[in-house]
Structure formats: structure tokens, C-alpha cells
N, C-alpha and C positions, 0 to 999 in steps of 0.2 A: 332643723327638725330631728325629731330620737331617730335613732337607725334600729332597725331590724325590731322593732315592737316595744323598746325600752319608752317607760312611762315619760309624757312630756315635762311633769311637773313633782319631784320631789321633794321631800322633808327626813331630811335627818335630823337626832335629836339624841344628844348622848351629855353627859355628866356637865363636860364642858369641854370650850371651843378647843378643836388637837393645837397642843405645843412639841413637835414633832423631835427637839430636842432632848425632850424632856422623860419618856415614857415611851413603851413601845405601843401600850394604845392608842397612844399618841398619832405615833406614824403610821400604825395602820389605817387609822379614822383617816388620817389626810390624806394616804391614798388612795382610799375608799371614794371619798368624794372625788380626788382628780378622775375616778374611773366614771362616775356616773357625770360627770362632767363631759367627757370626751366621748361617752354616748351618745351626746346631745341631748341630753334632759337638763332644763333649770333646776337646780340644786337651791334651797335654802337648810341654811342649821341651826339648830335653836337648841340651846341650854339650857339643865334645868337645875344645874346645883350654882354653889359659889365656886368659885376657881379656887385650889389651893393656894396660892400664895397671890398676895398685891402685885410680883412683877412676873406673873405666867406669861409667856410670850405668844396669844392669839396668833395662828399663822391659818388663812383659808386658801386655798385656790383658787387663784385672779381671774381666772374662765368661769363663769357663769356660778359663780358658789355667792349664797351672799346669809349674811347673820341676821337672824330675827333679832328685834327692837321689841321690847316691852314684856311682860308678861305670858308665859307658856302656855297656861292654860289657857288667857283669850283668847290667844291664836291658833289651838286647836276648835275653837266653836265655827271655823271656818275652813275646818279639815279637808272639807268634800271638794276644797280647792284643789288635791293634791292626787295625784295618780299613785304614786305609792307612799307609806311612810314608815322608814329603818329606826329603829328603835333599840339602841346602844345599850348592851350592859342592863342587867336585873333588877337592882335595888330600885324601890318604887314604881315599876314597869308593869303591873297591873293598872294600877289606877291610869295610867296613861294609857293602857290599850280600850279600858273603859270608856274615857273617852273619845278616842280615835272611832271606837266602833258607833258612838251613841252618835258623833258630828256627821261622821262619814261612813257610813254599812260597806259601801260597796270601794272604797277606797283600798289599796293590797299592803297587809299590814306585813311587815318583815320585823324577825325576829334576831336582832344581832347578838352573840352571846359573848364576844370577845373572849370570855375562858370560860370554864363552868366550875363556877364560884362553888355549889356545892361539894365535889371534886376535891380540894385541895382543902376545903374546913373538915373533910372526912377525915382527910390524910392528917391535918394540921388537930384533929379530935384524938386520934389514935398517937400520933406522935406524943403528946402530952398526958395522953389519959384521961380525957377531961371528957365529962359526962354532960356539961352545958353542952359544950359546945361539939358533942355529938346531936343532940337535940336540935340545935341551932344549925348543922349541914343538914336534919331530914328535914326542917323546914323550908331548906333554900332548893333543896331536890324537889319536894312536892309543888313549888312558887315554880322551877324552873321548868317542870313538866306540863303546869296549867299554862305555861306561854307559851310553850312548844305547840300544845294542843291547840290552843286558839289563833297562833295567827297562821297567817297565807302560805310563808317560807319563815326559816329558820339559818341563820349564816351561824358555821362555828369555824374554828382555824386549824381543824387537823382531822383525819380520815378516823382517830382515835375516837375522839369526839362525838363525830357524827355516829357513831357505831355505838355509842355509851348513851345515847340520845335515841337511837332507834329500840332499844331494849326497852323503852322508857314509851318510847312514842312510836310504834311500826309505821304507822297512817303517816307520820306527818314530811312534808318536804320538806331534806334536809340537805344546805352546799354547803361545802368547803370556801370558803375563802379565807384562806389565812394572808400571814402578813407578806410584804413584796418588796425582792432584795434582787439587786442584779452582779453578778459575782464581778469584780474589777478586775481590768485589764493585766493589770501589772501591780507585783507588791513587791515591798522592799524584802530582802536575801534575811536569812536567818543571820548570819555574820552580823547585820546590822541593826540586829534588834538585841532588847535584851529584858531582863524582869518577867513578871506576870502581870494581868490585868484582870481584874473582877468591876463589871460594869451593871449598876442596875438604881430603879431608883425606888431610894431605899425608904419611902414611907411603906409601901409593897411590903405586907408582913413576911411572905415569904424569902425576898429578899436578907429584910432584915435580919432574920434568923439563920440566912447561911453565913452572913457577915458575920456575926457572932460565933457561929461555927467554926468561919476559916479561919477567922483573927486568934481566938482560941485554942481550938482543939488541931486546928490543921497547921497554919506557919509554921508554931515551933516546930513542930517536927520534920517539916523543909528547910526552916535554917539549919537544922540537928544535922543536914544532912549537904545541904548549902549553902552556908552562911551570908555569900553575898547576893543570894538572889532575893531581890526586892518587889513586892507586891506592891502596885498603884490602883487606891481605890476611887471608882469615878461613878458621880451621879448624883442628883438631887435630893434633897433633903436625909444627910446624912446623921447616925444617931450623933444625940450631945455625949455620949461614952467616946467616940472619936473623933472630936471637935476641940477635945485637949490635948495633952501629948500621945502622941502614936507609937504604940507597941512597934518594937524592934525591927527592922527590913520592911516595915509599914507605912505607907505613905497615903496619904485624902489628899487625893485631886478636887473633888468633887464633883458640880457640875461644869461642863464644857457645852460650848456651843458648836460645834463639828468633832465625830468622836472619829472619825476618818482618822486622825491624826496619832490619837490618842492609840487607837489598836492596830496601826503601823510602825508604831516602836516598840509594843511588846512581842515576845516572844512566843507567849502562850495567853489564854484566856480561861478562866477558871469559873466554875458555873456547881458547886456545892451545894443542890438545892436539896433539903428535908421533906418538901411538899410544895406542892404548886398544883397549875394545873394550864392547860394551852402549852401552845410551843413558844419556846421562849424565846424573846428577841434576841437577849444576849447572846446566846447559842448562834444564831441565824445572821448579825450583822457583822460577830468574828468571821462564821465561817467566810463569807461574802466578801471580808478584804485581805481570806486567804491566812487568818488566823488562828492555828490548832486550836480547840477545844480539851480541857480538863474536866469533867463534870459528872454528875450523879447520875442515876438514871432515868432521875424526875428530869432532869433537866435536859434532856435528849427524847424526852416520849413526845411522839407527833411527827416526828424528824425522821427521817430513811438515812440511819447513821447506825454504824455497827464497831463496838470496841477493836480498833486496831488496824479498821478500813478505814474510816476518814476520821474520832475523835479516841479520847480515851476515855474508859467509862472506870468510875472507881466511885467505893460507900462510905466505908470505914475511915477515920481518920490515917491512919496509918501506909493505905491504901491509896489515897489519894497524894500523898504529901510524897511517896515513890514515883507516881507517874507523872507529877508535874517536874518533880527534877530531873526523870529521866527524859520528858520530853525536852525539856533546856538544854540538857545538855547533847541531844543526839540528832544532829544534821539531817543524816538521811532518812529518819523515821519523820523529821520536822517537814520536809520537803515532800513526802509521800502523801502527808496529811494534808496540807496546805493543799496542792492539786486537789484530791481527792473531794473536799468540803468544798472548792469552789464548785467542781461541779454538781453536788447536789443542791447546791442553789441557782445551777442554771437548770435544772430539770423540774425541780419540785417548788420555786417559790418566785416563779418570774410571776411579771404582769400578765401575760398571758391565760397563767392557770387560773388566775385573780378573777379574770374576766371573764371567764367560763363560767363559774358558779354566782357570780354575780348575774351576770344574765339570765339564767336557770332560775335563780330566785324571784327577779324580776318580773319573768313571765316572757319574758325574751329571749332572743340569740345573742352571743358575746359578740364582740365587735373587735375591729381593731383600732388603733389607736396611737398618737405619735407622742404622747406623754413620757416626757423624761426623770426617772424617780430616781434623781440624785440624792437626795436626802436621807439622812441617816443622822437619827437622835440616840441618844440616852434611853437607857432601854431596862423596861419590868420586867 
């Protein structure tokens, strides 16, 4: 039975099933459900796009989670089966909430925003100059405000957020639930590591555009200045510009199926975002195995991280391609950051906080729970 008020019978329903490898929505969505799993609520999830690729690796949790069969929309005309239903990510999510209310009125619709898309096409509008696609972020702000306003609760993944959402919507309930990392026990010695790593998966336009950035405008000027420190780039669907030969101290990994491994040998982690929007995994699964951060300041907003306490913050090309060599090559600054970054993953992004505002959204009390979130993918 649910504990503490949590609905008996849920419906999640997001893009497509989490490949937790693969993406950091990924891993959040699959912890999401291990939480409303461990509740005690039956958990079904249903999909409403194609998956990107023919061999996306479907992973659900084997506790009471299970995938709808057949068609979306029939299986909403049967809504009122469902005590709540979480409702992933914007594109298309009207017409879905339309019909969740027309099946089910009295059903408690949650609003998942995983980032706020309009947010980072603002930033991605201004970056450019581009006057479509200023038009096209007030569209997705005005789409993102009529869902805020119409459903029950609203989940976003950083106190940022919720406060950029409340301007927008005073009235409406708004949790926190970002994503969920548990800092590790023991990492390998700086002595033993070496390189950089930039991790993200790069269909993610913002991604792709700081890959383009660091390969560009940032390496050379870290080789100018270390020639044998070696950048390794890892994640799914990397562009066809680096799928030939690789610029100089440049390395595609690509994707990897445990990145555990991957950000235990480098030294530092590099995070040159131009616009984004949410807290960024990459940020958050370095920090977690105890791996200094290089990064913009897009790519630290949401995060309780400050230049020179636990990452290094830097804009400019010039700027950034200094503090990654200086972090390479400097032990005791390497060591100071490491501690420091674990701990604000054990403060700010455990299960615990997860389950607070998950239940708050719910309509319930958070609960506890013996779920072990070992897991750590490739990450947007």
C-alpha cells in the first residue's frame, strides 16, 4: 500500500522510455520512477514519441514500474484509472493535458518541466541574434505558463527555476525535484589521473554548440599553453565534423555504458556552456565522483557552487583555456575542489531532497526508502 498519502496508482509519460546511459533526463526520469516506486504506488509509463535511435537501451525499474502497450491516446480514455499523472517535458503537453482532464477531471495532474526550454532558446535567441527564434522562446514561455497554470503541481530541478516560474505563476505549486547523485566514497589521487573530459549528449543543441566552442575557440589555446594535455570527448550521438579525424590533443570516445570509469581518469571536467537551461548533469555526476569542474556560468546556475570554493567559473575563451591548465596542473587547489564538490552533492542532490518535493507535489508526505542509485549515465 502507498505510504503516507502517496497516490496508489500512477502514470508517467515522457518522450520515451529513460536510457539512463544515455542522457541526463534520462537518469533523472529513472530515478523518478524508482522514487514513486518505493512509495508504494504502481507505477505504469507510457511513451509518446519514437525513440531516437533503433538500439536506445529501455531500462525501467523491476519494482512495480511497468510500460504501457499500444497506443497513448487510448490509454488515456481510461485516465480515471489513475490517482496521479506526471507529465514529462513541454512539446505536445497540452493536448495531453486536454485529454487527461476531459478522461479524468478529478485525477492530479503534475507538471514535469525537466528544464525550461523557453529559458535557454531566450539565451540560444540572443546568442545568435536571431529574431525567429526570439519569437519561437515567447511561444514556448507563453505554452510553459498555460501548464503551469493548469495543472495540480508543477516539478522543476533547481530553486532557480521554481523562482523564474513563480514570476510567471504566483498561485501555482511549485517543487523542486532535480536530479539524484550520491557523492562516492573514494576517488582515485590526482597523481593518477590525467587529461580533461567533456561529457554530454550531443544531439542537446546546447551541448553541441559548446563542443564546437571548446574544439575551436578554447583547446588551442590549452595546447598554446599545454601541449600534452589531452581532451576526451564522451557521449551519444556525436557531430559528423568529429567522426573524421580529430583536431590535435582531441580525442571521441563517444558513448560509454558506465561513465563511472570514464571521469575517474580524468583530471578535470569541462562544462563551456553558451546557453542552457536546468542544472546540468555533467556538472553534477563530475562533481559526485569527486571531479573538479571547468565551466561557464550557464553551466553551474541551479548549483550552490561558487568560483574558487568547490569549481572554477570562467566565459571567455582565453579565460577558460587558463583555468583548466591551471587546474591540471595544481594539486592542492585539485584536492580542495574535489572534497568540496563532493559535498555539495551530499547536501543539495541526494534522494532524500528528491523525495521531499516529490511528495509535496503528490499531495503527500515524503517517505523513506532503501533504493540504491547506483547508476550514472551520459549526461545533457
Amino acid at each position: 500500500m502507498p505510504v503516507a498519502g502517496w497516490p496508489a496508482n500512477v502514470l508517467v509519460i515522457d518522450l520515451w522510455a529513460p536510457a539512463p546511459d544515455r542522457d541526463a533526463a534520462s537518469l533523472r526520469m529513472f530515478h523518478l520512477l524508482e522514487l514513486l516506486a518505493s512509495g508504494g504506488s504502481r507505477v505504469c509509463f507510457a511513451e509518446r514519441a519514437q525513440r531516437p535511435s533503433a538500439d536506445w537501451p529501455v531500462r525501467l525499474p523491476a519494482r512495480d514500474v511497468t510500460l504501457v502497450d499500444g497506443r497513448l491516446e487510448e490509454h488515456l480514455l481510461d485516465a480515471d484509472l489513475y490517482d496521479a499523472i506526471v507529465v514529462s517535458r513541454g512539446a505536445a503537453t497540452t493536448a495531453l493535458f486536454a485529454a487527461v482532464r476531459h478522461s479524468a477531471p478529478r485525477t492530479r495532474l503534475i507538471y514535469d518541466t525537466v528544464d525550461l526550454q523557453y529559458v535557454w532558446e531566450f539565451r540560444r535567441a540572443r546568442h545568435l541574434n536571431n529574431g525567429v527564434l526570439l519569437r519561437h522562446a515567447l511561444e514556448l514561455k507563453a505554452e510553459a505558463q498555460a501548464l503551469v497554470e493548469s495543472a495540480d503541481a508543477t516539478l522543476v530541478v533547481s530553486e532557480v527555476e521554481r523562482r523564474e516560474l513563480l514570476e510567471l505563476c504566483p498561485a501555482a505549486a511549485i517543487q523542486v525535484v532535480s536530479t539524484i547523485h550520491l557523492p562516492t566514497a573514494s576517488t582515485p589521487s590526482f597523481a593518477s589521473r590525467s587529461g580533461a573530459v567533456f561529457v554530454g549528449n550531443f544531439s542537446y543543441e546546447p551541448n553541441a554548440d559548446a563542443l564546437e566552442y571548446l574544439a575551436s575557440e578554447v583547446w588551442p589555446r590549452v595546447r598554446a599553453i599545454d601541449l600534452g594535455l589531452e581532451l576526451r570527448l564522451v557521449g551519444s550521438f556525436p557531430p559528423e565534423a568529429l567522426t573524421g579525424p580529430e583536431p590535435p590533443g582531441v580525442v571521441l570516445v563517444g558513448h560509454v555504458p558506465e561513465l563511472a570509469p570514464v571521469l575517474d581518469r580524468a583530471r578535470l571536467s569541462v562544462a563551456p556552456l553558451r546557453f542552457g537551461a536546468g542544472v546540468k548533469g555533467k556538472v553534477l555526476s563530475s562533481l559526485s565522483r569527486g571531479l573538479p569542474v571547468v565551466g561557464s556560468p550557464v553551466a553551474f546556475e541551479g548549483i550552490t557552487v561558487e568560483h574558487e570554493r568547490e569549481v572554477l567559473v570562467a566565459e571567455e575563451p582565453a579565460a577558460l583555456a587558463r583555468e583548466i591548465a591551471r587546474l591540471h596542473r595544481d594539486a592542492a587547489l585539485w584536492q580542495r575542489l574535489s572534497k568540496a564538490g563532493l559535498a555539495v552533492i551530499a547536501k543539495h542532490f541526494s534522494p532524500a531532497a528528491a523525495r521531499a518535493g516529490l511528495g509535496a507535489a503528490l499531495g503527500g508526505a515524503p517517505v523513506e526508502t532503501t533504493v540504491s542509485y547506483g547508476q550514472e549515465g551520459s549526461l545533457a
